[in-house]
N, C-alpha and C positions, 0 to 999 in steps of 0.2 A: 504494500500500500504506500503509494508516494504522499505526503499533505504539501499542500499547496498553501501558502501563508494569504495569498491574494489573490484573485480571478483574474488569469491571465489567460485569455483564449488560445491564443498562436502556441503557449509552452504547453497546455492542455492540449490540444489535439497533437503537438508533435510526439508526446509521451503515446498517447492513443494510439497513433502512428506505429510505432515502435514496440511497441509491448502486444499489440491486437486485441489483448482481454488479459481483467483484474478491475483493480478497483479503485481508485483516487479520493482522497478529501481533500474537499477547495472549503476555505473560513468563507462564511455565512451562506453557504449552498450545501453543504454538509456530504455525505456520500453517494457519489457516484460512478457506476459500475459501465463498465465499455466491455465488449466481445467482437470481435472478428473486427474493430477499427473503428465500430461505430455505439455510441453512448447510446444505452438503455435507458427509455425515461419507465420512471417509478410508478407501481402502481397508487399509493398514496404520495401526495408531495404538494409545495404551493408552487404558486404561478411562476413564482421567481425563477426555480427550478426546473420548471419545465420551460420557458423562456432558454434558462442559460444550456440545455441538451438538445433546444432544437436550434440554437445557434451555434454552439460545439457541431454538431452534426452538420450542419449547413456548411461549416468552413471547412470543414475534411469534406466534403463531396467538393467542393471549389477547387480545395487542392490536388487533388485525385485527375479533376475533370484538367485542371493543367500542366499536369503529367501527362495523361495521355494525348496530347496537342504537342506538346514539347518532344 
């Protein structure tokens, strides 16, 4: 489990990237779990939470999508 002291997209997905699955803590989003590159959202959780997995997710699909262009 890595903890993440502060909500940094670009180091959060790059870890995603790299590890494919396990589990992360980001301070005031609390635990979140990634498989196969892409962040699982929770079945209970608030807005915030799922806001920050579906923009985690967004930015590894961007990245992905300019890999394969590249």
């Amino acid at each position: 489990m890595r903890v993440f002291p502060v909500y940094a997209p670009k180091l959060i997905v790059k870890h995603a990237r790299i590890f494919l699955s396990g589990v992360i803590w980001v301070k005031d989003l609390g635990r979140l779990e990634f498989d196969k590159g892409r962040f699982l959202l929770p079945r209970k959780s608030l807005p915030e939470v799922k806001q920050a997995v579906i923009e985690l997710n967004d930015l590894i699909e961007a990245q992905s999508s300019e890999a394969k262009i590249a």
